[in-house]
C-alpha positions, 0 to 999 in steps of 0.5 A, spaced: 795 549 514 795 542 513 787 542 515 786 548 509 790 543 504 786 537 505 780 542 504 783 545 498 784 538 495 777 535 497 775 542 493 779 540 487 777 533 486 770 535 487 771 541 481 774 535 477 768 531 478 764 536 475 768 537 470 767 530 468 760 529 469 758 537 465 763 534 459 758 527 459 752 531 459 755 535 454 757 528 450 751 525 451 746 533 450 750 533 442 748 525 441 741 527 443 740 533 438 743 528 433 738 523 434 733 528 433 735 531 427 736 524 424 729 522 427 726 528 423 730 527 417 727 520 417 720 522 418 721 526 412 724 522 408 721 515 409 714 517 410 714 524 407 712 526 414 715 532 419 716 529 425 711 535 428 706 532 425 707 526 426 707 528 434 702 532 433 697 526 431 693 523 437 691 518 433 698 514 433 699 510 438 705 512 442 710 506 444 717 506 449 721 501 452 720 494 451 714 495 447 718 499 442 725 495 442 719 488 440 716 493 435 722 495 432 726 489 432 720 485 428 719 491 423 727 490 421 725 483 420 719 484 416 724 490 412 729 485 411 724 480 409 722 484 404 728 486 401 731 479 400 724 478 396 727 483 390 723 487 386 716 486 384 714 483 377 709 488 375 708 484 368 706 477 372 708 470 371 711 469 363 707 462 360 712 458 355 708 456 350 
C-alpha cells in the first residue's frame, strides 16, 4: 500500500509538472501569435508591404541573432537621430536682407 502511495504521489507531482510546463507553452504560443500579428501589422503600416511579400522576396537578406540585434539597434539609432533633427524645411534657408 505504502509502495502504491508513493507511485501515486510521483504521478501526481509528474501531472503537476506538465500542467505547468503545457500553461508556459501555452503563455509563450499566445506571445508568439502576437508578435506576429504586430510584425505584419508593421509591414503594412511602416512599409506598405504584407509581411508575405516580403518573405516571399529572395532578394531580401535574411538575418538573425546577433546580426539582427546589431542591425536593429543601429537602425533605432539612426531613427532617433532622425527624429531629434525635426521636420525639413522644404523652402530652404531664408536670406535677411
Amino acid at each position: 500500500m505504502t509502495e502504491i502511495d508513493e507511485l501515486l504521489r510521483n504521478a501526481r507531482q509528474l501531472l503537476d509538472q506538465a500542467r505547468d510546463r503545457r500553461g508556459e507553452l501555452q503563455a509563450a504560443a499566445a506571445k508568439l501569435q502576437a508578435d506576429d500579428t504586430y510584425m505584419a501589422e508593421t509591414c503594412l503600416n511602416e512599409l506598405g508591404v504584407e509581411r508575405a511579400a516580403l518573405l516571399a522576396d529572395t532578394t531580401i537578406a535574411c538575418v538573425s541573432g546577433d546580426e539582427l540585434a546589431a542591425r536593429d539597434q543601429s537602425y533605432r539609432e539612426m531613427r532617433a537621430k532622425l527624429e531629434a533633427m525635426g521636420p525639413v524645411n522644404m523652402n530652404g534657408p531664408r536670406r535677411i536682407s
